[in-house]
N, C-alpha and C positions, 0 to 999 in steps of 0.2 A: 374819575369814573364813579356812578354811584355803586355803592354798595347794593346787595341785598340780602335777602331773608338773615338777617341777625337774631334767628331764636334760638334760646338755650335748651328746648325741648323737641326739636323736629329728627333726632337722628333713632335709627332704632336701635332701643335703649338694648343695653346688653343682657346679656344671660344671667338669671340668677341675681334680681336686684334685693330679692327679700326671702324670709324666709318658707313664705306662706305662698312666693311664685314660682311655677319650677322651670320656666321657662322666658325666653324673653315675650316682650310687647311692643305692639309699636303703637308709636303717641300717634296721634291726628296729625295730620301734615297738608294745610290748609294753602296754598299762596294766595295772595290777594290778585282780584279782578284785574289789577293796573300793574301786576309784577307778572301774572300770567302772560298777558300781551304782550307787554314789552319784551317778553322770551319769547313765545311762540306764536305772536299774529293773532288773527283774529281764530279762534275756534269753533266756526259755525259748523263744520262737518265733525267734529268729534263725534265720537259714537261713546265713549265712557270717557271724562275729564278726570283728575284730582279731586276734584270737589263735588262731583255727583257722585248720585248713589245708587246701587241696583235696585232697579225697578223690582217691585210687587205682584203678586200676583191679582191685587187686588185693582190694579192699573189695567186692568180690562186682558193680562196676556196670560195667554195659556199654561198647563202644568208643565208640557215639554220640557225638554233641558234647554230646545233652545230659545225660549221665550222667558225662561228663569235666567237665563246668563248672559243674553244677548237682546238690548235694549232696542226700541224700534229705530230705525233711522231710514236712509234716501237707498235705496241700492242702487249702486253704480258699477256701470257696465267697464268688466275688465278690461275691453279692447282700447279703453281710452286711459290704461294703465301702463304704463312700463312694464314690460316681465320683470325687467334689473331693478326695481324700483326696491330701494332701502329706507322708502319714506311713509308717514302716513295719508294718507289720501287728502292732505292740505298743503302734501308737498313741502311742509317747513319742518317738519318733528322728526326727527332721525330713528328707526327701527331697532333698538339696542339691545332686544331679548325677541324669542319667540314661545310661546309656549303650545300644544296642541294635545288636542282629544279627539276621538272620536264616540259613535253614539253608543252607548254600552245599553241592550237589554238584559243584563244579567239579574240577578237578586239584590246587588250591591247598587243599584242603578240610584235610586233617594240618595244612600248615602256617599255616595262618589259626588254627587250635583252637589247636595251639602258642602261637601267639601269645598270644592270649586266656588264656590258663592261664596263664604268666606274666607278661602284665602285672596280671592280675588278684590278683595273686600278691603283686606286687611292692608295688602298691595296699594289701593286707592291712599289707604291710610298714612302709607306709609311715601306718598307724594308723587308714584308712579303713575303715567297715564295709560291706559288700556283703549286695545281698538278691537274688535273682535270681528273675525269674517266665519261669514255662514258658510257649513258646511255647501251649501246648493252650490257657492260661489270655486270652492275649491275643485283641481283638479279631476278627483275621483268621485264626488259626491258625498264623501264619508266623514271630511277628517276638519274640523273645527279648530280654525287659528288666530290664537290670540297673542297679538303684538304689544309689545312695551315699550317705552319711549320713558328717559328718566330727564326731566324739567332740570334747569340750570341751579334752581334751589337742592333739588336731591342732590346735582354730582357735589355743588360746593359742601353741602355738608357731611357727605361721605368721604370725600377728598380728605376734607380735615378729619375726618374720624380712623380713614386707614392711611394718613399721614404721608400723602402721593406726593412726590416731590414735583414741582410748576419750574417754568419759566421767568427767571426774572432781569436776565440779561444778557444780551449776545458774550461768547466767549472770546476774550481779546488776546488769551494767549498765545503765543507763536507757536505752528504745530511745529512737527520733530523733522529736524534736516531731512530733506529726499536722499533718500540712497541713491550712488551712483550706478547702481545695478538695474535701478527699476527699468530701466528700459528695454532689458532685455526681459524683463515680467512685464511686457504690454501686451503678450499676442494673452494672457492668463486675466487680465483684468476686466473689467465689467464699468460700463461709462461711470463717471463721479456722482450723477444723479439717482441709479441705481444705488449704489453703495453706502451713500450719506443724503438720504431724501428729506433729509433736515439740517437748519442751520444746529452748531452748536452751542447750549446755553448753560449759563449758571444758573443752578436751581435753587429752590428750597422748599420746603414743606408748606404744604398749603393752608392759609390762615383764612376765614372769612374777612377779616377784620381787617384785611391788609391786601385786598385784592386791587386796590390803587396801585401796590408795587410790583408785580404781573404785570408780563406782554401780555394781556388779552387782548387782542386784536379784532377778533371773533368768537363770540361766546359758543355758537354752533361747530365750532372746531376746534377750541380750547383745547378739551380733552379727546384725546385720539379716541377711534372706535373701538379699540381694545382694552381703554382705561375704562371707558362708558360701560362695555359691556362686565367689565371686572364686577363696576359698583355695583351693577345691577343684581349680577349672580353672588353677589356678600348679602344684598336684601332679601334673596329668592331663598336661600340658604337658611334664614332666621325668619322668614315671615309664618306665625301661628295659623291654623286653619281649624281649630277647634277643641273638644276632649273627649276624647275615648276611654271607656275603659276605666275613667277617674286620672288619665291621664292627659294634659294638655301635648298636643300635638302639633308641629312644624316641623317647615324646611320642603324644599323641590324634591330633594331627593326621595323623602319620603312617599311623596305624594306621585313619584315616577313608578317608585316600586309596589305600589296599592293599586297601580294601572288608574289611576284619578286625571292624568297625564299620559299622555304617549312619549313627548317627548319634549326638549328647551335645551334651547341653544339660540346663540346669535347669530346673524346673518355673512356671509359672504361678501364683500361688496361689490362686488358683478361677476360677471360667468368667467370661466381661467381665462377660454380660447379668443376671448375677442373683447373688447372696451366697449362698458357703456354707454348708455343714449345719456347720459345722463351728465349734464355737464359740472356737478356738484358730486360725481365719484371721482374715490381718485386710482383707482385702478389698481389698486397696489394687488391683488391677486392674480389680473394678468400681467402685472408686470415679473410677480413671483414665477408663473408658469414661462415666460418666455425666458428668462434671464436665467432661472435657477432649477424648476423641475424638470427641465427637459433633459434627456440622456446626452443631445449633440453637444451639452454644454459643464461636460462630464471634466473639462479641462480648466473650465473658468473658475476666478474663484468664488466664495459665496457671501450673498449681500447680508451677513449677518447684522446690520442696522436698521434694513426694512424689515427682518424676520422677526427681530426684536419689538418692530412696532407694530407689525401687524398680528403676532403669533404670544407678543409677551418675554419677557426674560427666561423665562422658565425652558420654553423653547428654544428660546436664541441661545442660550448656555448649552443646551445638548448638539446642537449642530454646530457650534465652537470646537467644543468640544471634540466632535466626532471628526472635525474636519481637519484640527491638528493632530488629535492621532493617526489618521488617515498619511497626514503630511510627514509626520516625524515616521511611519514604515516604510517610504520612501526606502530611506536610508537604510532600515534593517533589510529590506529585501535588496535591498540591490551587494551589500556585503555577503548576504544568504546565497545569492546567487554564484557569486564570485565563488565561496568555497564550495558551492555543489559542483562549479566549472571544474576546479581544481580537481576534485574528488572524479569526476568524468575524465578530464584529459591524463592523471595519471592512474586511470584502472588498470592499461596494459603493463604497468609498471609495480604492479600490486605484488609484493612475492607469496605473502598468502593463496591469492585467488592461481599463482603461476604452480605453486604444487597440487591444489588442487585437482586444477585440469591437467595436469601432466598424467598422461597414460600410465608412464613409469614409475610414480609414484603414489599417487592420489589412486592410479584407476589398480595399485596393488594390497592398498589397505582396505582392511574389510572391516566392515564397522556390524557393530552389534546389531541384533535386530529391534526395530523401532517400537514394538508392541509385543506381547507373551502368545506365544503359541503358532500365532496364525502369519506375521511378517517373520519375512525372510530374511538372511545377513545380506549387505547391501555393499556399492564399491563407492568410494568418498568423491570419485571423479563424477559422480551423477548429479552431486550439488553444484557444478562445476560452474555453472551460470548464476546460482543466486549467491554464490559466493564473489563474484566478479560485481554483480547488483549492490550486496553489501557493501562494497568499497565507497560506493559515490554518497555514502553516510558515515563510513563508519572509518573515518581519516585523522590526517591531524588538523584540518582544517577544525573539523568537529570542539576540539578543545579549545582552540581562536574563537569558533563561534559563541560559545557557550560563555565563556570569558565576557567579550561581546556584548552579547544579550545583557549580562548583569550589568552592564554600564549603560549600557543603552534606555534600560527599564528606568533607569538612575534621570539620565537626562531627560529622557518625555515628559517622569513626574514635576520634575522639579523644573522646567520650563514653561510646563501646562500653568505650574502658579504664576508664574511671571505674565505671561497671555492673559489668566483669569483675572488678575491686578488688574492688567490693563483695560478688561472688557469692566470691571466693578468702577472705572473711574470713568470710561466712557459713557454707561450707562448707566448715571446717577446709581450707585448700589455701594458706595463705599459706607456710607453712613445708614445703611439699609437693617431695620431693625428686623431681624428674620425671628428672633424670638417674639417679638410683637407678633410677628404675623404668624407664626405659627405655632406660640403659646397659646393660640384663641382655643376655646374648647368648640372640640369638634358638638355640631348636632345630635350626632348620635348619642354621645357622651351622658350629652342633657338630659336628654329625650329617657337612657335608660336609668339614667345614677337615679334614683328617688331620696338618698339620704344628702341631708345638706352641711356643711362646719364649715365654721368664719375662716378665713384663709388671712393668718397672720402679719401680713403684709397690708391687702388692703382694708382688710377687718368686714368685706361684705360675704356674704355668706356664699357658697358655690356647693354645687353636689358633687359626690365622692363616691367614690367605689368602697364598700367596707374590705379590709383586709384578709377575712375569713373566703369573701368573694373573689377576690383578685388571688387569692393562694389556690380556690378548688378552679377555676378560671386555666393561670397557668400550669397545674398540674394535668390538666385533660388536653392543650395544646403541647407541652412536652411529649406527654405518652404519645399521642397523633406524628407528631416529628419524627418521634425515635420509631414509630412505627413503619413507617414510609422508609425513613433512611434505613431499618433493618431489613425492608421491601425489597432495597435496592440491591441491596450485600445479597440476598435470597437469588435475585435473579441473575446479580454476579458470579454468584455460586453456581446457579444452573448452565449460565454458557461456557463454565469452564468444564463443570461436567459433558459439555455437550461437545464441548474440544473431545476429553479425553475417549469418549465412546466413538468419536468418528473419526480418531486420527487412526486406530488401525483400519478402520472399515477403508480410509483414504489411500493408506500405506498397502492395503492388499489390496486394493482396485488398481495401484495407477502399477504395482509391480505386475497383475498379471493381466492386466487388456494392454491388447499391441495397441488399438487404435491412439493409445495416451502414450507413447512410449516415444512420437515425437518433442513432446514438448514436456516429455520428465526433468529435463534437466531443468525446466524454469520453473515448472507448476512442482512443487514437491509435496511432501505429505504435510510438510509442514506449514508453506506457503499458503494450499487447498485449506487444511483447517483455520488458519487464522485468518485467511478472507472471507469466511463463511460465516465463522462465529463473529467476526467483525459487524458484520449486515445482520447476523440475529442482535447483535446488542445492540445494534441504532435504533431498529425497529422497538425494542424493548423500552429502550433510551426516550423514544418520541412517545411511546403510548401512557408511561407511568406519568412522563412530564403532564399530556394533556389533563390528567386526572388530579395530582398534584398542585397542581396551579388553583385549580377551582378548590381545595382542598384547602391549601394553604391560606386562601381569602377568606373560606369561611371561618378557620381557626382565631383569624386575627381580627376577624368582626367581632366573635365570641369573646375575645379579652377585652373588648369594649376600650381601646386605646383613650388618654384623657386627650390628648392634642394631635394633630394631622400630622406632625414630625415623628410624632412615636409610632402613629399606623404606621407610616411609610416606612420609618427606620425598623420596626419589630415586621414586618410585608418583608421586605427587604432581603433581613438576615437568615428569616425561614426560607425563602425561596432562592437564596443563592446556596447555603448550606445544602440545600434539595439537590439543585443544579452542581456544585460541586460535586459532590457523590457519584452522582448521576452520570454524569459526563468524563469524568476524570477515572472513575475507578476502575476500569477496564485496560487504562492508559498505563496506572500505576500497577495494574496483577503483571501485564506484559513487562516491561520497566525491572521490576523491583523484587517478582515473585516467580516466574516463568522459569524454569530451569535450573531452583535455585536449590533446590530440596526432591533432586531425580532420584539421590542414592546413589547406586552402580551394578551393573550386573549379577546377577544372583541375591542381588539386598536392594532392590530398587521399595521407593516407598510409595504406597497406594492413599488414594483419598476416600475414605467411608471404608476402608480395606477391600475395594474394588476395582478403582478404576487410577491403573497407574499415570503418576506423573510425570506430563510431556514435557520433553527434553529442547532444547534451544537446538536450531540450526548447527551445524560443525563451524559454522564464518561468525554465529553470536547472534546473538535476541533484537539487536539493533533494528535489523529488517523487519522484523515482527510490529517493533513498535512502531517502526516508521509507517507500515501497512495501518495497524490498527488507528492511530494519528489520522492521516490520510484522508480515511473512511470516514472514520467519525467527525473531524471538521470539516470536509469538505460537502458531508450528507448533510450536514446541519444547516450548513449556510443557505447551500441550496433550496434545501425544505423550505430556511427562511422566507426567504427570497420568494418562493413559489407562493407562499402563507401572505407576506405583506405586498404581493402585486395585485395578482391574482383573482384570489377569495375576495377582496374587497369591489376590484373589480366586475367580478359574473358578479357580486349582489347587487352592485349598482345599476348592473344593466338589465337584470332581472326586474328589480323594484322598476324602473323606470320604461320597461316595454309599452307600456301602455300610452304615456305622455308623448310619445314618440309620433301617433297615428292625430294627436290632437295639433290644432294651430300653434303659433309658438307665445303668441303673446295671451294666450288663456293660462301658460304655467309660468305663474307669479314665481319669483324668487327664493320666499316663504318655502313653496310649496316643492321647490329645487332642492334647495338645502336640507328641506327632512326627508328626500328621499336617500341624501348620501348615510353613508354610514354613521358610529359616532366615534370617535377615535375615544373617548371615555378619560377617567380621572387617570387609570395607571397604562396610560399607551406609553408615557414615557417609562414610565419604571421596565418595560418588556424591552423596548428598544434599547435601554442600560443595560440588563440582565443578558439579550444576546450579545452587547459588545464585550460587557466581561466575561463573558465565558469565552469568547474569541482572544481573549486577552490573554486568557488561563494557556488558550492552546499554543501560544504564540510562544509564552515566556516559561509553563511549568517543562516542556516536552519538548523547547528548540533546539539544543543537541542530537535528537534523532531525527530530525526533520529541517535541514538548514530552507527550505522553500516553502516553510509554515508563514513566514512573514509575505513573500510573495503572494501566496495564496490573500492572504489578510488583504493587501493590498489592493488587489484586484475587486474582491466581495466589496470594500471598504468605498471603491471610487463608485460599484453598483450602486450599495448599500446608499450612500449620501444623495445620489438620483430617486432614487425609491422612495426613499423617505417623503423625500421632497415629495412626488411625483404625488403619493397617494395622499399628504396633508394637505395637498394644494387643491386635487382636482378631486379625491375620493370620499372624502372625510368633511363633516360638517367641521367650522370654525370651533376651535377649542376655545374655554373661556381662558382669558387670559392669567396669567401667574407670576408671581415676580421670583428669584433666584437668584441669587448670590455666588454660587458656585452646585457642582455636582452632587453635595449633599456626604450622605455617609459611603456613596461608590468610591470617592476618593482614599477615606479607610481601608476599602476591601483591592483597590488598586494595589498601596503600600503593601499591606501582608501578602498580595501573592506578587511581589516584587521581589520581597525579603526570601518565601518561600522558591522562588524559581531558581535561586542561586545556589539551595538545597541541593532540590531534585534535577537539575543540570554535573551537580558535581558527581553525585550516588550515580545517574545516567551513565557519566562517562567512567565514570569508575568500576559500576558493577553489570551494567548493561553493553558496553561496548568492549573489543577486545583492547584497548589504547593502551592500560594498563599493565597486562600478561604479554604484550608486545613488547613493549619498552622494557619490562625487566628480563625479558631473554635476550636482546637487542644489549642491552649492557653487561649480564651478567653468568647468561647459557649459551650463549650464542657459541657454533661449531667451526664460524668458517669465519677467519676476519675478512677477506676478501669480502664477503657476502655475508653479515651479520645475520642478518633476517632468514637464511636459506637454513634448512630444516627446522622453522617452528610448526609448522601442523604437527610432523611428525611426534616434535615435544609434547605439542597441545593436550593428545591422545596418550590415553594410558592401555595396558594393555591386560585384556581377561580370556584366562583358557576356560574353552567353549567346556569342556568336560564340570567343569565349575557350575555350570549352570542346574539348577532345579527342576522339577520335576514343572512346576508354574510357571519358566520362563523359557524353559529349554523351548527354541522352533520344532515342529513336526517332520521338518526334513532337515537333511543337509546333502544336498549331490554332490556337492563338490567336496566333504570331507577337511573343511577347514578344521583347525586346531583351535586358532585363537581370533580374537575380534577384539577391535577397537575401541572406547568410547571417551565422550569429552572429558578429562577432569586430570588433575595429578595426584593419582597412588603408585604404588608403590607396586611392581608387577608380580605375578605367580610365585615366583624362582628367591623373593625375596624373602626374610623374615618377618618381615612386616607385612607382610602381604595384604594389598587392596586397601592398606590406611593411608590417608595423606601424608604425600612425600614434605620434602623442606621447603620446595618451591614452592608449593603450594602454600604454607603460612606467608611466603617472603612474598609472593603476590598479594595476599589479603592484607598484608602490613605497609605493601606500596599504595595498596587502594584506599588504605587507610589514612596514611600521610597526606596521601594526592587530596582527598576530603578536605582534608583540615586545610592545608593549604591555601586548597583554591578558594574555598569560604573566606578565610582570614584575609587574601590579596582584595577578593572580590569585593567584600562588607567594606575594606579598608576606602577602595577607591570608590565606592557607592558612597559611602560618609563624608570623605573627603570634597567628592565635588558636590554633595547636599549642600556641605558647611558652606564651598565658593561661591554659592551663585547663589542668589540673592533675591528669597521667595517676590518682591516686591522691586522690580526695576527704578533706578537711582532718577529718573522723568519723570515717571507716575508721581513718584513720592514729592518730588518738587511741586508738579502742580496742583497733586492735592492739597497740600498746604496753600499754593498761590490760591486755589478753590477758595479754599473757607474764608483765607485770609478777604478777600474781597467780597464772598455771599455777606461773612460778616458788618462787614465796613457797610455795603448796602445796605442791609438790614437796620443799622444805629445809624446812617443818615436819613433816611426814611424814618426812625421814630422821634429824631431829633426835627424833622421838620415840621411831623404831626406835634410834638410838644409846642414847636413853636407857633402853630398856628392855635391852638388852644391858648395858649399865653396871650396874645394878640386879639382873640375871642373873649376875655378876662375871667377864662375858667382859674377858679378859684383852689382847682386841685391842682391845677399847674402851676407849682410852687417856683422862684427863682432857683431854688437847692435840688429839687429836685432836674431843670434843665442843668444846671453846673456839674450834678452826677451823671446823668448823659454824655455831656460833650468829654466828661473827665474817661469812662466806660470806655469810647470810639477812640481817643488819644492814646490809652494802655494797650486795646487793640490793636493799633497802626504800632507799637511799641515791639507784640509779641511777636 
């Protein structure tokens, strides 16, 4: 096969080559007459080639922008166009970029055309060919589109520059035994041609020099349309367009955000809902839409091989991803469910909730009043229903669950590695140099560093951030952080305040309106406040985020990141720390801090010395939490949900009302795809950010909530349709990314693994009654027949009403009570200790102290344990990655042994005998190791 373009100067050169450039350049990038054709046919309808150059205005064409930018040529009538067409109007050049504008009369109008003229310019230079279509010819009349196409010379030498690994031999290894089970996963599977829409091969990194040992089969399909469109957005990224300012300037992005550009992106390759005219597409978007974004197909599994190839690795790893987490809650929910059954079918069997509602006892104890002055004493038997509610959370299944969960968290992680092994070795990524690729310095970097020092390594010079800079930098993004996150605590603080001011407004409305006097025993004062301030903190919750989000991007623009790893990873850690806070803290007041610090009657403690603190249910806080849980994950999802259907949705069919009234084959492809949305650089970083915070809710807070994973479950089989649905049919084609694995979400996975096993132990220990049961159950208990029968009674201590203050005392009392009840263990009236904590009361905080310790120590033991057993890396992968190399290699050294030998035979005189004897000696040690 011949070679081509063998130049050492055609790639664009990198950033920062000297000291006196602050930017990169790109060399001329010329193919000759006779390499041009042989790739792309004859080029009589080009409208801008490689090797032309934009016309003058001295060539007879007007000032317009579009006589400056758009050369004359034949115009041809769209109806003899394909809508679906991915090609350029010679029918042979494949469409691998889009870029468009429209007509700007603004002030900036010269210097935008400028722009455009030279980076257009720069682009030719840089070996890409340009088509450009006149506004007249477009849709709406306005919107000016210029198409790119990169020649076989630009991809080979980008391939070799960001070191894509090729094709160089079908794969001969035996795949892995069928399980005997698969048959009963056939109604779950998706034909083999969906699944695996390629043979599999041994790769290796792309060499000009060596493109004889490549399948190329077909140079026009060589590289997928997602590799093509990679190379192109790496040149679009780094191509100069002039100096501003005393600054030299590049890059798409920039030129998106100056409005120089409306928009760029690559193409779709035909429309979701139906197959192109075209018998050189290959459909791979409607085969995505029929197979995988449909909802009826919410059972099957998913084709993450073509996702991979048409969306990139980057993508195909989040919906791996997403789809074994999805798969491994299976399991938690269906265990989740079982103990909530449990917790349902023995509520009648509750002895707690059974004195409660017993008239005889429950409806004789009078409990203190819930609020100062204005709530009246009240009878225990009125909680009678959400104390029987509590049961079906607040059990022993409860401490199984939570148990549970910390091993559960233990396996998803540590099997996910095993999965992501196996997707790094299917998907050429084992040997995948992620530091190469996103060590590169970002543009922006360039664009702002102005100072430059030799980088000791390669000894060429790159720009720097001075240290003075980078310190006033992160100090003004700190203070912004701790600002926000103090934001958050302020408004936490305000809907506790907003508990405490409306739990008596609650407590004397529901005591004296009949109308409510049905359904007091479910709706309590308690329940009423904490569903309320629930829905005030979501709404709180959604509207800081919206602002925050935009906030925290611009902080992290501001520190001017050196590389795209560290935006992402400093993006990242600001915005889930946000979202932590955010989300969680309301979870952890109810949990950890609700009832914790009431006091007791006549000494209760106020906050701001005003507004007294609310006391926990008589059945425990559990329910509370469970409610606020609930609310707040289940509002979220929802929101989500609504946000990525939706909203992308109405804009699509808004932008597109019009196209709708015209013919179908006047709206080109082009002009399809820029009406969809753009799904942008951090769509995936959001769709990571709501899974772990779903994550959060699943594992910090499953002890109060065993049907959190159900929930998850269900969002999760949405969520995966959704996704699908709006990438596929809403959303322009993302540029492609390669990815190794989830990046630093995996870090923040681990800590709140570690972290859940915490806050499930504290849960059951200081939030649920499991604790104060168990030690009267063994060591108070009044009745062996019946161990359990008189603990309310224990529960409650007891305060004479004459005790009361001039600040707490009620305004009435008709019925002439003496004394009233409330939760805690002191020591009563008549005693000498009177109203301090009794014995029980340490010997309960020293069991829930133990219980801590314990369960942490069992929990951490078997989380470690079965880390150590299983085996980040399956004992198959590791075989064949080795059988891999072993044989890329051996291919590799008989291929350069046969080129020696054909040199030798040629009587090159540099092909020494010693030197073919150290080859064949090289391939022998090989086959050795």
């Amino acid at each position: 096969m011949n070679r081509l373009g063998k130049r050492g100067n055609e790639t664009l050169i990198e950033m920062s080559l000297s000291a006196d450039d602050d930017i990169a350049i790109l060399t001329k990038f010329k193919p000759s007459e006779s390499e041009g054709e042989e790739c792309n046919g004859p080029l009589s309808e080009t409208i801008s080639t490689a090797g032309s150059e934009i016309p003058s205005s001295s060539e007879g064409l007007s000032s317009t922008e579009t006589t400056l930018l758009i050369p004359e040529h034949q115009v041809i009538d769209k109806r003899h166009q394909s809508k679906d067409s991915i090609f350029f109007r010679d029918g042979v050049r494949r469409i691998d970029f889009v870029l468009s504008y429209v007509d700007d009369f603004s002030k900036e109008l010269e210097k935008k055309l400028e722009r455009r003229k030279e980076f257009e310019s720069n682009l030719q230079k840089a070996g890409l060919e340009l088509e450009t279509e006149d506004k007249k010819e477009s849709e709406d009349g306005k919107i000016f589109f210029v198409k790119i196409h990169a020649p076989w010379e630009v991809l080979i030498t980008y391939a070799e520059e960001l070191n894509i690994k090729v094709p160089i031999k079908e794969n001969d290894i035996p795949s892995t035994v069928e399980n005997p089970l698969d048959c009963m996963l056939f109604p779950f599977r998706l034909p083999e041609k969906v699944m695996h829409p390629e043979p599999d091969y041994f790769t290796a990194p792309f060499s000009k020099d060596k493109q004889e040992l490549y399948l190329i089969n077909d140079k026009s399909t060589f590289f997928s349309p997602s590799v093509r469109n990679r190379i192109v957005n790496y040149i679009l990224t780094r191509c100069p367009y002039g100096t501003e300012e005393g600054k030299k300037k590049f890059g798409i992005k920039r030129l998106l955000n100056n409005g120089t550009y409306t928009a760029a992106y690559p193409l779709h390759d035909c429309q979701y809902w139906k197959k192109a005219n075209d018998p050189n597409c290959d459909n791979e978007r409607y085969t995505l839409y029929m197979e995988w974004a449909r909802f009826p197909r919410f059972y099957k599994e998913q084709p993450l091989d073509l996702i991979r190839k048409y969306y990139g690795e980057k993508i195909g790893i989040y919906f791996a991803w997403l789809g074994f987490y999805t798969e491994m809650l299976f399991l938690a929910a269906v265990v989740g469910l079982i103990c909530f059954l449990y917790g349902l079918f023995t509520m009648d069997e509750n002895m707690s909730s059974k004195e409660i509602c017993d008239p005889a006892i429950g409806g004789e104890i009078i409990m203190c009043p819930l609020c100062d002055q204005d709530c009246d004493y009240w009878r225990l038997n009125t909680t009678c229903q959400s104390s029987q509610y509590s049961h079906l959370f607040d059990n022993v299944a409860t401490l199984f669950f939570a148990i549970f969960m910390g091993i559960w968290v233990t396996l998803f992680l540590e099997f996910w590695k095993r999965r992501q092994a196996r997707l790094k070795y299917e998907w050429d990524l084992v040997d995948f140099e992620e530091e190469q690729q996103q060590l590169q310095l970002r543009p922006e970097y360039e664009a702002k560093c102005t100072q430059k020092k030799r980088n000791p390594v390669t000894q060429e010079m790159e720009p720097y951030l001075p240290l003075t800079s980078q310190a006033v930098r992160f100090c003004i993004s700190g203070t912004t952080v701790l600002f926000w996150v103090s934001l958050i605590i302020a408004s936490m603080i305000a809907v506790i305040v907003y508990r405490l001011a409306v739990y008596a407004a609650f407590a004397s409305l529901m005591e004296n309106t009949q109308t409510l006097q049905p359904i007091s025993g479910l709706l309590t004062p308690q329940l009423a406040t904490s569903v309320t301030a629930s829905c005030l903190n979501f709404v709180i919750i959604m509207i800081l985020n919206f602002f925050y989000e935009r906030i925290a991007i611009w902080i992290t623009d501001m520190e001017i990141p050196r590389t795209h790893m560290e935006y992402e990873n400093r993006l990242t850690m600001k915005m889930f720390l946000f979202q932590f806070v955010n989300y969680y803290s309301s979870c952890f007041y109810v949990a950890f801090f609700k009832g914790k610090f009431v006091g007791y009657p006549g000494a209760y403690t106020y906050m701001f010395n005003r507004w007294r603190n609310e006391e926990c249910d008589p059945a425990g806080c559990l329910i509370e939490l469970t409610t606020q849980l609930t609310i707040v994950m289940a509002g979220k999802q929802i929101w989500g949900n609504i946000q990525e259907a939706f909203v992308p949705w109405i804009c699509n069919w808004w932008g597109r009302r019009k196209a709708r009234n015209n013919p179908e084959n006047l709206y080109s492809r082009w002009e399809q795809d820029h009406d969809l949305q753009t799904f942008g650089a951090l769509g995936l970083f959001y769709e990571y950010l709501e899974m772990v915070i779903q994550f959060g809710f699943i594992t910090l807070f499953v002890a109060s909530f065993p049907l959190a994973p159900l929930l998850a479950l269900m969002n999760n089989i949405l969520e995966i349709r959704v996704d699908s649905w709006k990438l596929t049919t809403q959303y322009r084609r993302p540029v492609a990314a390669k990815a190794h694995s989830i990046g630093v979400w995996q870090e923040i996975l681990n800590g709140m693994a570690i972290l859940s096993v915490v806050t499930n132990a504290f849960i059951v220990a200081f939030t649920s009654d499991m604790i104060p049961r168990l030690v009267y159950y063994y060591a108070y208990y009044e009745n062996e027949d019946s161990p359990m029968s008189g603990y309310i009674n224990n529960s409650l201590s007891v305060f004479l009403i004459s005790d009361f203050p001039d600040r707490n005392k009620p305004k009435e009392n008709p019925e002439n009570f003496v004394i009233c009840r409330y939760r805690d263990y002191r020591y009563p009236p008549d005693h000498e200790r009177k109203y301090l904590h009794s014995m029980q009361f340490w010997h309960i905080l020293a069991a829930k102290l133990a219980f801590i310790i314990i369960m942490e120590h069992v929990v951490f033991s078997v989380k470690f344990f079965v880390a150590w057993m299983i085996p980040d890396v399956p004992a198959d992968v590791k075989a064949k990655i080795k059988r891999e190399k072993y044989l890329t290699q051996k291919i590799l050294h008989e291929y350069e042994l046969e080129k020696l030998k054909e040199r030798l035979c040629q009587g090159d005189k540099r092909a020494t005998e010693k030197e073919f004897i150290a080859t064949e000696g090289r391939m022998e040690l090989s086959r050795a190791m």
